[in-house]
C-alpha positions, 0 to 999 in steps of 0.5 A: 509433477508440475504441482510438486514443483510450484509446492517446492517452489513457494516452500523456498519463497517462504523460507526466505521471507522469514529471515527477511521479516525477522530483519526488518524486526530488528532494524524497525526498532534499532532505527527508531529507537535511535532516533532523537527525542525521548518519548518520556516527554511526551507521556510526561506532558508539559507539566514539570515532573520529578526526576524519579518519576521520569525515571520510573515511567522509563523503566516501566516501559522498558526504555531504561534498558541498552538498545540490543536488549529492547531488540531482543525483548521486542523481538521475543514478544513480536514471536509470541503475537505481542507487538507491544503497548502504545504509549499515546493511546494506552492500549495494546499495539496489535488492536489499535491496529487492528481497528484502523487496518479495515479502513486502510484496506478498504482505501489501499484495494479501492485505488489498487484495484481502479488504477489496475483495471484502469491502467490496464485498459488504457495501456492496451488502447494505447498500444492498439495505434502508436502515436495516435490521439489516444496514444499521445492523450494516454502517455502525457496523462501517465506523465503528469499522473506520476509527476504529481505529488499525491498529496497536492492531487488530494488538495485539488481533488478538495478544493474542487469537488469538496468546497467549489462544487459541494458534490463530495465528502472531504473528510473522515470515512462516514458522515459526522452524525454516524453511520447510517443503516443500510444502503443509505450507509453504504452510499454514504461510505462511497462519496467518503471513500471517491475523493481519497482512493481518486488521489491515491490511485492516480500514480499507479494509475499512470506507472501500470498505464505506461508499462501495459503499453510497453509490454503490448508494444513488445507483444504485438511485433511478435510472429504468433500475433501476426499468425493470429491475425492471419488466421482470421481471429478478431482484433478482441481476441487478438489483444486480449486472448494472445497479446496481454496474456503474454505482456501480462508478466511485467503488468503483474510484476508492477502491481505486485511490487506497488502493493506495499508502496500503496499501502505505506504511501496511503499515510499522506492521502490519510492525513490529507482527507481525515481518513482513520486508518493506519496511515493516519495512525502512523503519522500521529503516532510519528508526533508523539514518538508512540515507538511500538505503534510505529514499530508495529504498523511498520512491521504490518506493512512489510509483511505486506510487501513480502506477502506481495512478492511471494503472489507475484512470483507464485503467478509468475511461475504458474504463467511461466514455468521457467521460471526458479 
């Protein structure tokens, strides 16, 4: 019974999500495609061309036609798994993507899951004694964290471990002369891989940090916290068996609700430290008004966020039932 009502339950989640994907669709492409600027230019390049060129060139890519109807097409490829050509990288949208995408994964999980672990631990300490050193050292570094701009942490994260120190990478994924084979590889990958995840975990860091405390907070003035600790549990069990356990709706909530945000804000920490994933094509892609590169990495990152709520709320109703 229970069973059937968690199916009937993201059945419902995921009726929703498709309307919702669908608008985003047309919305990506009305407002890109309404931008200023004509990406014939940039396909063109500085040298004068023909007018009947131009023209060509704007009709071979479908530019030529009214807004509502390059929606339409674009939409009918997009149900069909063609997110369309890039124009600056001359190739189809969906494998330039899908080059770049294990890079931006592998950097989005990285500082998700260290600002998740990292976050969580600290919040718990924290709330452990109010106002104590900890507390009071926890909540001003949360404050700074989540003050700082990602992209002035990723310059000083350069500045000093990269050029005054030496002891790290601060650029790129791998080194320049390749990868190399095995565990010299796989370390090489790691010292790439610190500085960027470092700058772009910190905020969510700071954010998971504060609302662990305040949930634990709420938790532990409870009756069955006090019930536990008369009953001669150990403060360990105490914490992490009765109170997170119960303040784990609004951590899981958090950081589900930043996955999607992790992964579209990894474009400045991308472009900051030369990383190769969708971020950075993103950013490129922005220069060269590249529309269907743009469209389908925007397209990715919503499915993304969509796909986050929908765990979000499937793990909020297996902790609470009551939840509809």
């Amino acid at each position: 019974m229970r069973a059937a009502a968690l199916g009937w339950f993201v059945l419902r989640r995921l009726l929703h999500a498709v309307p919702l994907l669908f608008c985003v669709v047309v919305l990506n492409y009305a407002l890109i495609a309404s931008t200023p600027g004509d990406p014939v230019t940039v396909l063109v390049g500085d040298f004068p061309a023909p007018a009947e060129y131009k023209t060509q060139v704007r009709h071979d890519y479908g530019l030529d036609q009214p807004i509502p109807v390059q929606v339409a097409r674009y939409v009918t490829r997009v149900l069909h798994g063609d997110l369309g050509y890039s124009f600056a990288n001359r190739q189809p949208v969906l494998s330039l993507i899908a080059g770049r995408l294990a890079a931006t994964l592998e950097l989005t999980a990285t500082a998700l899951g260290f600002s998740s672990l990292l976050g969580i631990a600290l919040g718990v300490l924290s709330a452990r004694r109010p106002d104590g050193v900890l507390d009071r050292a926890v909540r001003g570094l949360a404050t700074a964290g989540y003050a700082l701009p990602e992209f002035w942490v990723g310059q000083m994260l350069i500045l000093v471990f990269a050029i005054w120190l030496g002891w790290l990478p601060s650029q790129g994924a791998h080194a320049i002369r390749g990868v190399a084979p095995g565990w010299a590889g796989i370390a090489d990958g790691v010292r790439h891989l610190i500085l960027p995840a470092l700058a772009l975990s910190l905020r969510y860091l700071a954010l998971i940090a504060r609302i662990t405390r305040g949930a634990m907070l709420e938790v532990l003035g409870a009756d069955f916290i006090l019930a536990a600790r008369a009953r001669g549990a150990s403060e360990r069990a105490v914490l992490i068996g009765h109170a997170l356990r119960n303040a784990a709706a609004p951590v899981i909530t958090v950081i589900g609700f930043n996955l999607g945000f992790i992964l579209a804000g990894s474009a400045l920490i991308e472009t900051v430290f030369g990383w190769p994933g969708i971020g950075r094509l993103l950013f490129d892609s922005i220069g060269s008004r590249d529309y269907p590169t743009m469209m389908g990495i925007l397209l990715v990152v919503s499915a993304t966020v969509v796909a986050a709520n929908l765990a979000t709320d499937i793990l909020h109703r297996m902790l609470d039932p009551r939840v509809g």
